[in-house]
TORNUTOR-215868 format. One record per residue (C-alpha): residue number from 1; x, y negated, z negated. Coordinates in Angstrom, 2 decimals. Layout:
N
[rec NUM; [X; Y; Z]];
...
//
This chain:
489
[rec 1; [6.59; -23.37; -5.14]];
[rec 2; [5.57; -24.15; -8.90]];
[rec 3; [6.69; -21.67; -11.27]];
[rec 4; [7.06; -21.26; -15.17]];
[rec 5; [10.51; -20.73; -16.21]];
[rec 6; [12.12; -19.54; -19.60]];
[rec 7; [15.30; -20.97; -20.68]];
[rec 8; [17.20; -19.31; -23.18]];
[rec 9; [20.15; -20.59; -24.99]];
[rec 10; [21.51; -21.34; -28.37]];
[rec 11; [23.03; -24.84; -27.53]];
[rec 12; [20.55; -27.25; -27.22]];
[rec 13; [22.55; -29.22; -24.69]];
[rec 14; [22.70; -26.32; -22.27]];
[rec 15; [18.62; -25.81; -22.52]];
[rec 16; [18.05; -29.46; -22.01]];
[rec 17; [20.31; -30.30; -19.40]];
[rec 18; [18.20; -26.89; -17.75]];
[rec 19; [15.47; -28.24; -18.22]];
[rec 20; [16.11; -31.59; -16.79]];
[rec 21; [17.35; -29.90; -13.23]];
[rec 22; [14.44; -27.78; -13.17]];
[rec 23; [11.85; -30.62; -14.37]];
[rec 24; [13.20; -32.66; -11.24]];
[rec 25; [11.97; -28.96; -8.86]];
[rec 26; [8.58; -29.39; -10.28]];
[rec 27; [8.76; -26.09; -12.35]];
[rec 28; [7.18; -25.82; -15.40]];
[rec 29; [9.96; -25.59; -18.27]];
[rec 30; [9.62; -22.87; -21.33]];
[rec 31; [12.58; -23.19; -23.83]];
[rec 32; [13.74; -20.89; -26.46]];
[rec 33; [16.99; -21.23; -28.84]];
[rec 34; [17.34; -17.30; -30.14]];
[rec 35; [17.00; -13.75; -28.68]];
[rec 36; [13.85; -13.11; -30.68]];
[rec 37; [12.73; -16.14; -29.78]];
[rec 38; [13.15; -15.14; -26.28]];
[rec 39; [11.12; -12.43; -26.57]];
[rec 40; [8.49; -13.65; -28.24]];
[rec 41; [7.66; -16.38; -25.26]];
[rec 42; [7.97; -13.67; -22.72]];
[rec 43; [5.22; -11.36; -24.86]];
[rec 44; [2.87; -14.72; -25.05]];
[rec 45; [3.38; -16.94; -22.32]];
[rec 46; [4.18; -14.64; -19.00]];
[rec 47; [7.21; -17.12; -17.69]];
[rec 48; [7.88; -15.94; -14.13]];
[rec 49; [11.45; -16.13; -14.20]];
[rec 50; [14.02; -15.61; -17.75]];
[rec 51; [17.89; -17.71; -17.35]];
[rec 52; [19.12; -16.44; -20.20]];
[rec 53; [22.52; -17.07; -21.68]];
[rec 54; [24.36; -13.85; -22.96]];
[rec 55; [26.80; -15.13; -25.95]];
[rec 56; [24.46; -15.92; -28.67]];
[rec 57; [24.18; -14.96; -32.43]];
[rec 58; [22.73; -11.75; -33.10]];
[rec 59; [20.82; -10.95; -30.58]];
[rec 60; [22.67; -11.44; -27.22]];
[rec 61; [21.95; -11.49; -23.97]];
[rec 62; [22.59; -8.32; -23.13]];
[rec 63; [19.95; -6.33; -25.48]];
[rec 64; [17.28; -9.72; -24.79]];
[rec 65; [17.12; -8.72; -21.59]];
[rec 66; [17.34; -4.55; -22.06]];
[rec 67; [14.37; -5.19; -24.13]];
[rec 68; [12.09; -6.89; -21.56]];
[rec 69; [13.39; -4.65; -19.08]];
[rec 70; [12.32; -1.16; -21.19]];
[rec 71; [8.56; -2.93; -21.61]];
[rec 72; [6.14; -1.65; -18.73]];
[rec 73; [4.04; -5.06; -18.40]];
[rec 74; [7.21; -7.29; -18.49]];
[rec 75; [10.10; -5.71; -16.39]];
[rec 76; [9.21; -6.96; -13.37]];
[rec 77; [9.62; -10.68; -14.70]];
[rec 78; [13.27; -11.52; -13.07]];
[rec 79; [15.97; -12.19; -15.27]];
[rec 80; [19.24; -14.24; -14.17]];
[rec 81; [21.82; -14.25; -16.84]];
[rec 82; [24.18; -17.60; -17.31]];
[rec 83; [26.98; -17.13; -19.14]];
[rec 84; [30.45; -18.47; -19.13]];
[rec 85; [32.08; -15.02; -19.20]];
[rec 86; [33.89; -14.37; -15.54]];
[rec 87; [34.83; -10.53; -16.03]];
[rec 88; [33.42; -8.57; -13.71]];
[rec 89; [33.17; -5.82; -16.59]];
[rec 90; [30.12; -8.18; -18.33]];
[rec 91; [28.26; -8.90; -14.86]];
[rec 92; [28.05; -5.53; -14.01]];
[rec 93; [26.73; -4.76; -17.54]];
[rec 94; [24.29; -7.02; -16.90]];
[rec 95; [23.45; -5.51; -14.03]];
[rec 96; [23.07; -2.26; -15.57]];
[rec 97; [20.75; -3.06; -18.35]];
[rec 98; [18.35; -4.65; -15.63]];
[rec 99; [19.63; -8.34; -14.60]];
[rec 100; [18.59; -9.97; -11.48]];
[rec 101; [21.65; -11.73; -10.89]];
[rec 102; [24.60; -13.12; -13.04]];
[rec 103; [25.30; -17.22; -12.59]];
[rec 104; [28.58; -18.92; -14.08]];
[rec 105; [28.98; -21.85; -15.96]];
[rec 106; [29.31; -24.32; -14.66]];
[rec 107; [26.57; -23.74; -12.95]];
[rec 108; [26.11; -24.79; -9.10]];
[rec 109; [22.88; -26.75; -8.72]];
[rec 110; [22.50; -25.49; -5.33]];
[rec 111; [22.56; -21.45; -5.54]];
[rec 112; [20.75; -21.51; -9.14]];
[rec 113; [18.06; -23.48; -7.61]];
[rec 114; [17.91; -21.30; -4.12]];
[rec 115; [17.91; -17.97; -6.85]];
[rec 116; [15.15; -19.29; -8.49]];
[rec 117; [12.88; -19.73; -5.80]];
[rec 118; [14.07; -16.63; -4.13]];
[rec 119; [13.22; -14.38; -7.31]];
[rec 120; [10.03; -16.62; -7.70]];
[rec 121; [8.58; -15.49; -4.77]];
[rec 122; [9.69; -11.91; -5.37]];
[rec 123; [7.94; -11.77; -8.73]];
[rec 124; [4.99; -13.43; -7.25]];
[rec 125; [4.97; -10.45; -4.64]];
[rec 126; [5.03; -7.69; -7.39]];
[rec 127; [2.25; -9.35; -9.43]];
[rec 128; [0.14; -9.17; -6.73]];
[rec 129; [0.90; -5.07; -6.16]];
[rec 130; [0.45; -5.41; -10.08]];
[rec 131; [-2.83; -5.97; -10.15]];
[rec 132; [-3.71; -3.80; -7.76]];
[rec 133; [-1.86; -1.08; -10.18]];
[rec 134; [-4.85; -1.89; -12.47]];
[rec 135; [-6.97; -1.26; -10.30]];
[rec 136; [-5.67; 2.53; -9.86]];
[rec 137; [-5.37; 2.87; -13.50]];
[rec 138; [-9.06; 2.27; -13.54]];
[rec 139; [-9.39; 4.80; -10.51]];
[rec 140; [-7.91; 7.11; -12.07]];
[rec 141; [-4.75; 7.50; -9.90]];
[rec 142; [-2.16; 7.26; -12.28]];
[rec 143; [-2.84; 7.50; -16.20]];
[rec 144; [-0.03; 4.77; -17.24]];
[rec 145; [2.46; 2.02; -15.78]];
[rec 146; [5.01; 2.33; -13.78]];
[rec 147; [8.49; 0.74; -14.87]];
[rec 148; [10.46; -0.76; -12.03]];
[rec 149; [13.69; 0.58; -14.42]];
[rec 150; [12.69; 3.95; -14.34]];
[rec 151; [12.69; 4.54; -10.49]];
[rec 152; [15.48; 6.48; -9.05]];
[rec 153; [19.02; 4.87; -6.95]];
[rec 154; [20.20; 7.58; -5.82]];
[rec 155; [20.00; 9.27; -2.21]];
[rec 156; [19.22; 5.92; -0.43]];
[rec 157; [19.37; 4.97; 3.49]];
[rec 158; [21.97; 1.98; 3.42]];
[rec 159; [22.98; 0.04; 6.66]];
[rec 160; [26.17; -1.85; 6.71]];
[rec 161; [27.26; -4.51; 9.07]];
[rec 162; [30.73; -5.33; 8.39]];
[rec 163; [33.68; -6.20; 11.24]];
[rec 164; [36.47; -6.33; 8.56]];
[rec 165; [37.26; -2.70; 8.71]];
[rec 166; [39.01; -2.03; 4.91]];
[rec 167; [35.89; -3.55; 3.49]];
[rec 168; [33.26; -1.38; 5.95]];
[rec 169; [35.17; 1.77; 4.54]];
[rec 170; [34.97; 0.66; 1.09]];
[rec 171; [31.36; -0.10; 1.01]];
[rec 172; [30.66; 3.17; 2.40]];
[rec 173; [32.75; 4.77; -0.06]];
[rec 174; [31.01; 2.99; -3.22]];
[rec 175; [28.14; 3.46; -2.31]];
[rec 176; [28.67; 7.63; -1.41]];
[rec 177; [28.89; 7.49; -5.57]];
[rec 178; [25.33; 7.86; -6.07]];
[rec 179; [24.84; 10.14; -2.76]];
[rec 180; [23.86; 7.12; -0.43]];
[rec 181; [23.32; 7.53; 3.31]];
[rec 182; [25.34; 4.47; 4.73]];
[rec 183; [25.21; 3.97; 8.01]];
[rec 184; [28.17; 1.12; 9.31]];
[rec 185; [28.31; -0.86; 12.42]];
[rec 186; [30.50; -3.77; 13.09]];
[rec 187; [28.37; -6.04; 14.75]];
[rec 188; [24.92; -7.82; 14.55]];
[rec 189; [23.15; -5.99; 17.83]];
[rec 190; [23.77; -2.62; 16.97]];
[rec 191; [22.95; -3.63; 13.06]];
[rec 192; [19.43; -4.90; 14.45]];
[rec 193; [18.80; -1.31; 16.86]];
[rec 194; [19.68; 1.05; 14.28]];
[rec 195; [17.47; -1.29; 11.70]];
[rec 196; [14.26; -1.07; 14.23]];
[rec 197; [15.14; 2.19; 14.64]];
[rec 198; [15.30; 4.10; 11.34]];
[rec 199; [13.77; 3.28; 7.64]];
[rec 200; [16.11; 1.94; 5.04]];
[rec 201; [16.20; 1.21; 1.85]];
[rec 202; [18.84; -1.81; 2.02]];
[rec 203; [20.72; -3.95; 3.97]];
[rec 204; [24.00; -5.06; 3.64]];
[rec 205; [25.47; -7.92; 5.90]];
[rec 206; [28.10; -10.13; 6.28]];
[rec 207; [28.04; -13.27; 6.76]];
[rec 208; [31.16; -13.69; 8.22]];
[rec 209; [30.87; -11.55; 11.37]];
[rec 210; [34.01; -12.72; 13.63]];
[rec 211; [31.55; -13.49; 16.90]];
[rec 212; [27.98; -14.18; 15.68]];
[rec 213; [26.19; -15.54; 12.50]];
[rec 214; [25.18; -13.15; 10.27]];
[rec 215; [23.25; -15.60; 8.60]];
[rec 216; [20.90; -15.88; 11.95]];
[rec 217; [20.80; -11.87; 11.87]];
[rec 218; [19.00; -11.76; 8.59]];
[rec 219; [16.71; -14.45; 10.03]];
[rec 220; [16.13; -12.12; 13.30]];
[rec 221; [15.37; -9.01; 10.57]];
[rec 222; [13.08; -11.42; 8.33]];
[rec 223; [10.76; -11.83; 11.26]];
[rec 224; [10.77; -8.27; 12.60]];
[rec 225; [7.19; -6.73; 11.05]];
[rec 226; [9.78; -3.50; 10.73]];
[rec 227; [12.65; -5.15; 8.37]];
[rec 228; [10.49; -7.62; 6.49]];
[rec 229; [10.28; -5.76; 3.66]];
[rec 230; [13.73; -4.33; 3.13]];
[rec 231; [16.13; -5.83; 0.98]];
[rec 232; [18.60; -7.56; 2.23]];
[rec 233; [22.45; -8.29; 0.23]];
[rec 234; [24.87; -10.50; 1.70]];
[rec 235; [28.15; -10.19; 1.96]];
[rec 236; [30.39; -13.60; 1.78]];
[rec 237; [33.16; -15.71; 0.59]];
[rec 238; [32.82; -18.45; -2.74]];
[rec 239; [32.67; -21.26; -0.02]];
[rec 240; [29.96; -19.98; 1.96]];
[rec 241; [27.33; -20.86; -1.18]];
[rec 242; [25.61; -23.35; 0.73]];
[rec 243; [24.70; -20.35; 3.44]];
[rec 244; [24.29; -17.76; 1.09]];
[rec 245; [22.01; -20.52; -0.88]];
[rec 246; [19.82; -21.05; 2.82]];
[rec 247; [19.36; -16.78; 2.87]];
[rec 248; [18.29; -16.76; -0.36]];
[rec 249; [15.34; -19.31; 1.18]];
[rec 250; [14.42; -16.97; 4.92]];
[rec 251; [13.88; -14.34; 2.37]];
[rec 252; [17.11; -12.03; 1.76]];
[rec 253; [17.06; -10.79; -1.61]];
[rec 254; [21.05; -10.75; -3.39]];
[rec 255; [24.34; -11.21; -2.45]];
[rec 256; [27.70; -10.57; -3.57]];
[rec 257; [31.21; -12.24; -3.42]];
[rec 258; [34.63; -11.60; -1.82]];
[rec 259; [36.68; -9.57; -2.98]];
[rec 260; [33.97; -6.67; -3.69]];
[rec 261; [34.42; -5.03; -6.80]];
[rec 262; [33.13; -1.57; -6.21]];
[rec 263; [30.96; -1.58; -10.09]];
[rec 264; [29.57; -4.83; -8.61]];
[rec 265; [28.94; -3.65; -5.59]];
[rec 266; [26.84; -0.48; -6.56]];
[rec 267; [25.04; -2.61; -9.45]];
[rec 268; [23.61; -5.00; -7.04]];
[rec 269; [22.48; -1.74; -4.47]];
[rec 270; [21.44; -0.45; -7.13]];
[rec 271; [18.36; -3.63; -8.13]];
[rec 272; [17.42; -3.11; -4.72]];
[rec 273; [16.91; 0.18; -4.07]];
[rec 274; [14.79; -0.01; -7.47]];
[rec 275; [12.81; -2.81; -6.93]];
[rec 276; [11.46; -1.17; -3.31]];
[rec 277; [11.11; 2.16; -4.67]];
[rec 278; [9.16; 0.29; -7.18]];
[rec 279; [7.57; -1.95; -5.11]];
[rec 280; [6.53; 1.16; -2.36]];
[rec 281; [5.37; 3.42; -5.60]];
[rec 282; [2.79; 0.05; -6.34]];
[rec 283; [1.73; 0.72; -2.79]];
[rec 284; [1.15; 4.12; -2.53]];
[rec 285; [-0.90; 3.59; -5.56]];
[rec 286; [-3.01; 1.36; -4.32]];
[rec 287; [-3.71; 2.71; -1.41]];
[rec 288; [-4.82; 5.81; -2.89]];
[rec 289; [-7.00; 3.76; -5.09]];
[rec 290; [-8.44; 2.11; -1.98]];
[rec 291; [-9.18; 5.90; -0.46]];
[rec 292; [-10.96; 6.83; -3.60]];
[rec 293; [-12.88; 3.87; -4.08]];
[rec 294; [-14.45; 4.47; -0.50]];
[rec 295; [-14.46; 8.09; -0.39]];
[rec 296; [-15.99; 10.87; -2.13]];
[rec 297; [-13.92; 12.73; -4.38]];
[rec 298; [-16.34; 15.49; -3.87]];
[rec 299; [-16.52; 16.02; -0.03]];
[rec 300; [-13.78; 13.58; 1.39]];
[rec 301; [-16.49; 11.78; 2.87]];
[rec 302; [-16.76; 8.19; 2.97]];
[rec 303; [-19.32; 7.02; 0.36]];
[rec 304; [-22.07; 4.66; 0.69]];
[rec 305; [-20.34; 2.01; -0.05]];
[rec 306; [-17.95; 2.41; 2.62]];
[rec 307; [-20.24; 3.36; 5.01]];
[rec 308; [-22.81; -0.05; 4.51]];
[rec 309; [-19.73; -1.91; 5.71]];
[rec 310; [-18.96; -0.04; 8.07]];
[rec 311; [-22.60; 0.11; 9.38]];
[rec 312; [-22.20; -3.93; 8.94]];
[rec 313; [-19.57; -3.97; 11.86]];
[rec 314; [-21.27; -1.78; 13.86]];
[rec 315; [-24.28; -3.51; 13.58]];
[rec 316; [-22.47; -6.94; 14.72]];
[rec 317; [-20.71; -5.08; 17.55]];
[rec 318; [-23.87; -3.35; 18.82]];
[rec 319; [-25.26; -7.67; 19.30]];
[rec 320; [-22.44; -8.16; 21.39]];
[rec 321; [-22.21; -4.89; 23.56]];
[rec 322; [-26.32; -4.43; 23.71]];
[rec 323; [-24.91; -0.60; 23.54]];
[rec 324; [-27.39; 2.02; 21.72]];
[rec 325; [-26.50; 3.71; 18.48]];
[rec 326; [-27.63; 6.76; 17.06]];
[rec 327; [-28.15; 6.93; 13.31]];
[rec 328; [-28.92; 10.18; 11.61]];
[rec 329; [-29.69; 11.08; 8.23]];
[rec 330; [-29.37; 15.07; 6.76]];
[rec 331; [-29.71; 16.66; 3.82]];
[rec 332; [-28.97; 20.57; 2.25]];
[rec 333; [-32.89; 22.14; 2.65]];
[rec 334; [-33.36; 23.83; -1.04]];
[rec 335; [-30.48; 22.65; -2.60]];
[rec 336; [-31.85; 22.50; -5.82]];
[rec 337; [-32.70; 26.16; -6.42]];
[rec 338; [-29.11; 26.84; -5.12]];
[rec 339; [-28.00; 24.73; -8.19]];
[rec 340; [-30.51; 26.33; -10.37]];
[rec 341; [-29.80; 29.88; -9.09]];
[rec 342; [-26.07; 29.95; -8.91]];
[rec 343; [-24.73; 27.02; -10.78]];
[rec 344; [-23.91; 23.69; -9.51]];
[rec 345; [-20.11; 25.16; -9.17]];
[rec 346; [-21.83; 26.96; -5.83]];
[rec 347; [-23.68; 24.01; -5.23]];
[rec 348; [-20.28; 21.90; -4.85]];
[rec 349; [-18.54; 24.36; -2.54]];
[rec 350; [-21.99; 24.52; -0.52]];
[rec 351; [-21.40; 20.65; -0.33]];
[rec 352; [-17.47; 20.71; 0.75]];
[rec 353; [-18.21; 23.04; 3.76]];
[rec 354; [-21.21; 21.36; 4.63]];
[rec 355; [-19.45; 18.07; 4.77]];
[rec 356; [-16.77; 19.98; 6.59]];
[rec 357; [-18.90; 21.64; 9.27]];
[rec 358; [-20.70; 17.96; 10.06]];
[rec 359; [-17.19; 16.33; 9.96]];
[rec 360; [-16.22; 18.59; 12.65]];
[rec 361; [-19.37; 18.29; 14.94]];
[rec 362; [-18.57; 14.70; 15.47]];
[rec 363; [-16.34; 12.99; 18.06]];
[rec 364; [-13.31; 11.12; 16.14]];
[rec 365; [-14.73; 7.72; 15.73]];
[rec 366; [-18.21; 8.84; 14.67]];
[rec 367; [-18.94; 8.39; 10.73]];
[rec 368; [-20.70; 10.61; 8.65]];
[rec 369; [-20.61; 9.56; 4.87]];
[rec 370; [-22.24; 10.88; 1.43]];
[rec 371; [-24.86; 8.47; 0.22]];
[rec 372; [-25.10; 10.76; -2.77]];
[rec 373; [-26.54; 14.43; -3.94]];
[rec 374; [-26.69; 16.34; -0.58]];
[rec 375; [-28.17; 13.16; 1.47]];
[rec 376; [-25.51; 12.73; 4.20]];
[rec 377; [-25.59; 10.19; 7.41]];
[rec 378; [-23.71; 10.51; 10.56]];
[rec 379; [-23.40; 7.27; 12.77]];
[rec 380; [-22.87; 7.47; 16.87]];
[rec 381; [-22.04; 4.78; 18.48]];
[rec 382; [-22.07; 3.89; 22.04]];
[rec 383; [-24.82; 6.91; 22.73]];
[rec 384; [-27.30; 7.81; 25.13]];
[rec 385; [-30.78; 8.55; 23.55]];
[rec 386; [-30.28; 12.46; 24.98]];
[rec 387; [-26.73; 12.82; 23.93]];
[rec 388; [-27.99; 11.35; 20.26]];
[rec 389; [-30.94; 14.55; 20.73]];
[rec 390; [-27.85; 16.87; 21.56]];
[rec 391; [-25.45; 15.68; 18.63]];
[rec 392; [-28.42; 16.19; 16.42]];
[rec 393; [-29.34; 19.53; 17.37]];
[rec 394; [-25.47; 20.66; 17.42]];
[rec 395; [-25.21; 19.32; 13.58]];
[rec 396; [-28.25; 21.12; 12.33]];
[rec 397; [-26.99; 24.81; 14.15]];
[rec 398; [-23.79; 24.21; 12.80]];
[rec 399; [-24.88; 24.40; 9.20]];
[rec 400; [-27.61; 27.30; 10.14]];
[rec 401; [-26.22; 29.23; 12.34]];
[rec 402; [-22.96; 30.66; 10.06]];
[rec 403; [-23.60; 31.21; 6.57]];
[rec 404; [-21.29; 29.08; 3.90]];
[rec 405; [-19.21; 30.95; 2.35]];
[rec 406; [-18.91; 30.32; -1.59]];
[rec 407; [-18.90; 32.34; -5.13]];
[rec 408; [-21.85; 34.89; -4.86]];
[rec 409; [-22.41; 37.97; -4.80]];
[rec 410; [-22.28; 38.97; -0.76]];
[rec 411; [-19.33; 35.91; -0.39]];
[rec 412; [-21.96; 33.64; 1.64]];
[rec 413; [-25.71; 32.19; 1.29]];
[rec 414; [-27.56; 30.77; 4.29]];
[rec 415; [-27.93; 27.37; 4.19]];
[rec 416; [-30.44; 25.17; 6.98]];
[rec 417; [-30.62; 21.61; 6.64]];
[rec 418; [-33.19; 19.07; 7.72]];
[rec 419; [-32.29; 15.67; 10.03]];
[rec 420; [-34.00; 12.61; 10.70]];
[rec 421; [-32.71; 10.60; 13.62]];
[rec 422; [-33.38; 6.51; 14.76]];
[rec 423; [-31.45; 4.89; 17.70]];
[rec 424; [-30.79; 1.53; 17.50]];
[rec 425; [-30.32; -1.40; 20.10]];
[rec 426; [-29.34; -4.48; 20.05]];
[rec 427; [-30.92; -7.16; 17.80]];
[rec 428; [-31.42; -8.07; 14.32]];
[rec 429; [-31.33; -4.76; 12.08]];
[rec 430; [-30.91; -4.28; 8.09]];
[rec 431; [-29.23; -1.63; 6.45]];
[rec 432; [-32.15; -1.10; 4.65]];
[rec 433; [-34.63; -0.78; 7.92]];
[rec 434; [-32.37; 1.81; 9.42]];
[rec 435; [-31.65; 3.79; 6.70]];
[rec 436; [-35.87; 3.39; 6.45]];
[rec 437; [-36.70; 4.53; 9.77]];
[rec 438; [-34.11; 7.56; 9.17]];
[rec 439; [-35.37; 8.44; 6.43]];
[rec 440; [-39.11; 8.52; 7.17]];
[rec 441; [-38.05; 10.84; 10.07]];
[rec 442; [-36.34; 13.06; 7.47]];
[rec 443; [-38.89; 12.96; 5.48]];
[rec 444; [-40.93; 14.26; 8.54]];
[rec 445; [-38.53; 17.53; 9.03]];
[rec 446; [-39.24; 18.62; 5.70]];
[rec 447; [-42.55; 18.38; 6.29]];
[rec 448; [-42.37; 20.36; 9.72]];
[rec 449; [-40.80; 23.06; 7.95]];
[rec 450; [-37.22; 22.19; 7.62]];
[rec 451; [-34.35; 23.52; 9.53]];
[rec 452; [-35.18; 20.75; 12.24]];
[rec 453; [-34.65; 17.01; 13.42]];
[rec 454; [-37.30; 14.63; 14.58]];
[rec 455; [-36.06; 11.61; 15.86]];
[rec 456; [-38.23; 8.48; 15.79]];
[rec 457; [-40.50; 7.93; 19.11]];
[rec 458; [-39.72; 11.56; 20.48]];
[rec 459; [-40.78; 13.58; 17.44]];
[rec 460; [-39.38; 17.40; 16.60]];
[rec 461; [-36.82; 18.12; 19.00]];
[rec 462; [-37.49; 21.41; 20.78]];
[rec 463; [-34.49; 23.21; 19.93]];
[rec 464; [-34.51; 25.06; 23.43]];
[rec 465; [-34.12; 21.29; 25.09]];
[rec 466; [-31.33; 19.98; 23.35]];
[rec 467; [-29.11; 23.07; 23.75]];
[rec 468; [-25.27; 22.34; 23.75]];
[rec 469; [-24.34; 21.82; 27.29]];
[rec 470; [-21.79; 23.26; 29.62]];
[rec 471; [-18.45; 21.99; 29.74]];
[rec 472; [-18.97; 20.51; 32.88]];
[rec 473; [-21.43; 17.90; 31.45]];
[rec 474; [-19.38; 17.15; 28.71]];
[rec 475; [-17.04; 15.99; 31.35]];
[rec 476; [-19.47; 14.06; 32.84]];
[rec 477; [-20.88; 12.12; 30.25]];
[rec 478; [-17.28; 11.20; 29.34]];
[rec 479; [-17.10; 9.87; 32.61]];
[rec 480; [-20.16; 7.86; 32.33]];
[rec 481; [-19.31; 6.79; 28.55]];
[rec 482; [-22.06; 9.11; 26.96]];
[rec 483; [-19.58; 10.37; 25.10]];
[rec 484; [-17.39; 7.43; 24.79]];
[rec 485; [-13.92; 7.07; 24.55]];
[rec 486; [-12.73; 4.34; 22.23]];
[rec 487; [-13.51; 3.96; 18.79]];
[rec 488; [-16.19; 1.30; 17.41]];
[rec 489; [-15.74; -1.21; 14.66]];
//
C-alpha cells in the first residue's frame, strides 16, 4: 500500500535514516526539520501519515501535533510521535493532545512499519467518508466540518477479554473514569457471543489468553460483517511485538503494553472511541445526504431521479419475469388556482397529504415518486391488468373522497385529481415511452373532465367497475400473486 509520509525531526540523521527504511516500503517520503515547517507540508502537501519527533526547538512535538489536530480538514491525518522520552507521563500527553500512537527510540523496524500501514489504511478509510462529508455540506445536511477531536469518550460500550483476573478488574475500573460500560469475560468464546451479540464501541483483548490465541480471536472478529468495524486494542507483553506487529496487519487498530498504566490505558480507549464516533457521525451524514439527494424534501417522496433508476431495474426485471407492470401517472386537478387563491403555503400542505394519501394506497414495494410540481407516478409491479384498473380507481377516491385538510378558512378544500395509466410487458421499453404513453392518457382525463383515470387500450374507467373489492378477493388475488408478495427490484 503506497502512501505519502511526513517525517519530522530536527536531526538530520534521524529524518534520513527514516527515510531510508521507509524508501525501501515503497512509500513516498516528505521531510521537514522544524515544527513550522511541519505544518506548513501538512497545509500543502496532504501527507497521509505525520512521525513526528517531540523534543525540538521551539515548537515541539507536542503543540505540532495539537495544531493539526484543532484544524477540521487535517485531524484525521494520523500522527505517531517518536521520541526518546520513556515516561509514561509524555505518552499519555501525547495521547491527549490527539496522537495516534507513541514509538521509542530506538525504534523497532518491525512495529513502526506494521503502524504505518495499519494507520494508512485507516486514514484511507476516513478520506473516503470525507468526501462524502462534502457531499452533505453541499446537501445541506450539516453547515460545517466535523472534527474527529471534538467527538465525545465518554459513556462507551467496552468489552474486555482478559483471564489474568487483577488486570480484568483494573481495566474495568479505568475505564468506569469516564462512565464506560465494560463488559469482562475471561475467555475468547464468550468474548466472540457477547461481541455478535451487542454493539460496542471497543474491544479490548489479550493476547495472552492462558488456553487459546487471542491473536486468532481478533482474526475471527475481523471477518464477522458484525465486528469489522469496531476497534480493536490489544493487550500484550514487550516480547509479543512481532504478534502485536501481525494484528496491526488483519486490521486491529492499537495496542498497549504490560504493565497497564491506567492514564495509558484510558488515552488509547479514548482514540478509539473518537475515531468511530467520528467515523459513524461521517456516516450518518452521508446517508442522510444520500436520502435527500433521492427524495423530495417537500413530500418525502422519491424524486425523479430516483425513481428513473428505479424504473431502470424494474424494467430489466420485467425481461426476465415476462410479468406485467402497471405505471400510473397523477396530478392535483386545479392546483394552480389553489396556489393563486390561498398561497402556495396551502398549496405545499395540499401536496404533503396528497403524497401521503397515495403513499398509503399502495402495497409496500410499490413506488410512487414526485417528478416535480404536483405530477406524481406510482409504479406496480407484478399486476394484473384489473388489479392495475382497481389500484387506480382506489388512488383517485382516496384524494376525492375526504377533503385535505390545510390553512383555510373551513380547515379543508376538496381536492380531485386526474390519472393516466399504461401497463407494460415484457420487451424493450424507454423511460421516455412510458412516461409518454402515461402521460397522453393523463392528458386524456383532463380532457374527460378530470377527477378520473383512463388507462391506455381500455379508456375511462367506469368508476362503478373498478370498485374496491371485498376482503375475500383481496385474499385471493394474494393467493394467485395479483397482489404479490415480494418486493421488485
Amino acid at each position: 500500500m503506497s502512501a505519502r509520509v511526513l517525517v519530522v525531526d530536527d536531526i538530520l540523521p534521524n529524518v534520513k535514516l527514516l527515510e531510508a527504511k521507509l524508501s525501501c516500503e515503497y512509500y513516498e517520503v516528505l521531510t521537514a526539520t522544524s515544527g513550522q515547517e511541519a505544518l506548513e507540508k501538512v497545509k500543502n502537501e496532504n501527507p497521509d501519515i505525520v512521525l513526528l519527533d517531540v523534543m525540538m526547538p521551539g515548537m515541539d512535538g507536542f503543540e505540532v501535533c495539537s495544531r493539526i489536530k484543532s484544524d477540521p480538514d487535517r485531524a484525521h491525518i494520523p500522527v505517531v510521535m517518536v521520541t526518546a522520552l520513556t515516561d509514561t507521563e509524555d505518552k499519555v500527553r501525547g495521547l491527549e493532545v490527539g496522537a495516534d500512537d507513541f514509538l521509542s527510540k530506538p525504534i523497532n523496524d518491525t512495529a513502526l512499519m506494521a503502524r504505518v500501514r495499519s494507520l494508512v489504511r485507516l486514514k484511507m478509510a476516513l478520506d473516503e467518508w470525507r468526501v462524502r462529508e462534502n457531499a452533505a455540506m453541499q446537501f445541506g445536511v450539516v453547515g460545517e466540518k466535523t472534527n474527529v477531536m471534538a467527538e465525545p469518550v465518554e459513556g462507551a460500550r467496552i468489552l474486555v477479554v482478559e483471564d489474568k483476573e487483577f488486570e480484568k478488574n483494573k481495566i474495568v475500573e479505568t475505564l468506569a473514569k469516564d462512565h464506560n460500560i465494560a463488559m469482562a469475560v475471561d475467555n475468547g468464546m464468550r468474548g466472540m457471543e457477547l461481541a455478535t451479540t451487542y454493539d460496542f464501541d471497543v474491544l479490548m483483548i489479550s493476547l495472552d489468553l492462558k488456553n487459546e490465541d487471542g491473536l486468532r480471536l481478533c482474526s475471527h472478529l475481523k471477518s464477522n460483517e458484525r465486528t469489522r468495524a469496531v476497534p480493536i486494542v490489544m493487550i500484550g507483553e514487550d516480547e509479543d511485538i512481532g504478534r502485536i506487529a501481525h494484528g496491526l496487519e488483519i486490521g486491529a487498530h492499537d495496542y498497549i503494553i504490560r504493565p497497564l498504566e491506567r492514564n495509558e490505558l484510558l488515552a488509547r480507549v479514548r482514540t478509539q472511541i473518537r475515531r468511530k464516533r467520528f467515523q459513524e457521525r461521517l456516516r450518518s451524514t452521508y446517508e442522510i445526504s444520500l436520502s435527500m439527494a433521492l427524495t423530495d424534501s417537500l413530500t418525502g417522496l422519491y424524486n425523479r431521479r430516483y425513481f428513473e433508476v428505479h424504473m431502470e431495474k424494474l424494467l430489466q426485471k420485467n425481461e426476465q419475469s415476462k410479468k406485467t407492470m402497471a405505471v400510473i401517472m397523477l396530478d392535483i386537478d386545479h392546483f394552480k388556482s389553489v396556489n393563486d387563491t390561498y398561497g402556495h403555503n396551502v398549496g405545499d400542505e395540499v401536496l404533503k397529504v396528497f403524497a401521503e394519501r397515495l403513499k398509503n394506497s399502495l402495497r409496500s414495494f410499490d413506488l410512487v415518486a414526485r417528478l416535480g410540481g404536483e405530477e406524481f407516478v406510482a409504479i406496480l409491479p407484478d399486476v394484473s391488468p384489473e388489479w392495475a384498473c382497481i389500484v387506480a380507481e382506489r388512488l383517485r377516491r382516496s384524494i376525492c373522497d375526504t377533503p385535505i385538510r390545510c390553512s383555510v378558512e373551513g380547515g379543508a378544500l376538496p381536492i380531485t385529481t386526474s390519472a393516466g395509466g399504461t401497463l407494460i410487458t415484457h420487451g424493450a421499453h424507454s423511460i421516455e415511452e412510458i412516461l409518454g404513453r402515461a402521460d397522453k392518457c393523463l392528458y386524456q382525463a383532463k380532457h374527460e373532465g378530470r377527477n378520473c383515470v383512463v388507462f391506455e387500450n381500455i379508456g375511462k374507467l367506469d368508476p362503478e367497475k373498478y370498485k374496491e373489492p371485498e376482503r375475500a378477493f383481496f385474499q385471493e388475488q394474494e393467493e394467485n400473486g395479483a397482489i404479490g408478495s415480494s418486493p421488485a427490484g
